[in-house]
C-alpha positions as CSV (number, residue, x, y, z in Angstrom):
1,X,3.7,-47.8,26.1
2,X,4.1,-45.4,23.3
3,X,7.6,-45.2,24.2
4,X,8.5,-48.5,23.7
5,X,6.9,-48.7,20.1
6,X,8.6,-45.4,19.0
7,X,12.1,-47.0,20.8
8,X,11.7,-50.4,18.8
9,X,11.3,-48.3,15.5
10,X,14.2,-45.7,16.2
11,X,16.4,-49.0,17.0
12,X,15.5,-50.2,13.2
13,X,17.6,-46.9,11.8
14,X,19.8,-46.0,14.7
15,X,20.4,-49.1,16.9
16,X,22.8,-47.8,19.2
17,X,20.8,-44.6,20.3
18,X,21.0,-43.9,24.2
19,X,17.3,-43.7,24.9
20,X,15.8,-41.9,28.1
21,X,12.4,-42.6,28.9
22,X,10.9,-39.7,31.5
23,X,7.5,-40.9,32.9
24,X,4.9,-40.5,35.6
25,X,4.3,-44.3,35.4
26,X,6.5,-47.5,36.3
27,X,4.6,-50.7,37.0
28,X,7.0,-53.7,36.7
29,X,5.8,-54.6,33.3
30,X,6.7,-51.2,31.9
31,X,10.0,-51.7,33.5
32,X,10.6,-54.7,31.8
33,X,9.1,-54.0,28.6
34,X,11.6,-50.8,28.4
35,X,14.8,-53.2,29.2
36,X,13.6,-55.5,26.4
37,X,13.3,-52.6,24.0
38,X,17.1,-51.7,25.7
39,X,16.0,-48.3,26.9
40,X,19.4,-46.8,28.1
41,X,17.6,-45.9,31.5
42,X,14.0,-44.8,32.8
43,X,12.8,-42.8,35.4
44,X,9.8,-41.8,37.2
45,X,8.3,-39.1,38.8
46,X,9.7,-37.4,40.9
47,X,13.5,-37.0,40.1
48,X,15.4,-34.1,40.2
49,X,17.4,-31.9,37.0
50,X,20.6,-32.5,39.3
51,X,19.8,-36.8,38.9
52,X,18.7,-36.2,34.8
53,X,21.8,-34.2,34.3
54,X,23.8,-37.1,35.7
55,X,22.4,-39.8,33.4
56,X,22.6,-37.6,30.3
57,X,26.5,-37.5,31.1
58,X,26.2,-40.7,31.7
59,X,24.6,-41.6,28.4
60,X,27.5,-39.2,26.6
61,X,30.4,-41.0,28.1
62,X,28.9,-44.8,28.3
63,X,29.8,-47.1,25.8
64,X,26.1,-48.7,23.5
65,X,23.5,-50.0,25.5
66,X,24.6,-53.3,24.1
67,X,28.4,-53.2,25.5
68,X,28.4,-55.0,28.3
69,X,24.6,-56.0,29.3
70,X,22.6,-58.3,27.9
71,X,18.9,-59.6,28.8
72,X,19.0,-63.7,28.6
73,X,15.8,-63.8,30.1
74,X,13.3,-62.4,31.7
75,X,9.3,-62.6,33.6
76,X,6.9,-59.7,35.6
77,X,8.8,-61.5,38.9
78,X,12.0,-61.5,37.9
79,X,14.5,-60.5,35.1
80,X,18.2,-62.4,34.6
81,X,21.0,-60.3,32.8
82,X,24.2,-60.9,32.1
83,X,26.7,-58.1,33.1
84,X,30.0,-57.5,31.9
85,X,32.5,-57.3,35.5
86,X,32.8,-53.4,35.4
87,X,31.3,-50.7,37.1
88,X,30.2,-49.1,34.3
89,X,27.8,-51.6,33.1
90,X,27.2,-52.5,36.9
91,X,25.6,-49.0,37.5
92,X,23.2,-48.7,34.5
């Protein structure tokens, strides 16, 4: 959970920083504790460089985590967004 506390602080001085999180671990409260702290994606072990090259272009060319997602609500079981009718958004 390092991650998260290092995220929420970098937000403070650079809110609309695409953030990455790379980890070995995802248990649905990490999950939803990163989405809170509006990590741009996550993703665990394994992945390929082909699939983190893709979401670094992604991150490049995507508009701020905060255009066109946003978290009403959300539990361990079960996490309502709201998502802004593109594909864009759609696939994040």
């Amino acid at each position: 959970m390092e991650e998260i506390d290092l995220l929420r602080k970098i937000r403070v001085a650079r809110p609309h920083l695409r953030f990455i999180i790379l980890t070995e671990a995802n248990t649905t409260a990490d999950m939803l504790a990163r989405t809170q702290a509006h990590a741009f994606r996550f993703f665990s072990t394994p992945y390929s460089i082909e699939q983190l090259g893709s979401i670094i272009q992604l991150a490049i060319e995507s508009p701020c985590w905060d255009d066109g997602i946003g978290l009403l609500s959300s539990t361990t079981e079960w996490i309502k967004l709201e998502v802004r009718c593109q594909m864009r958004p759609a696939n994040r």
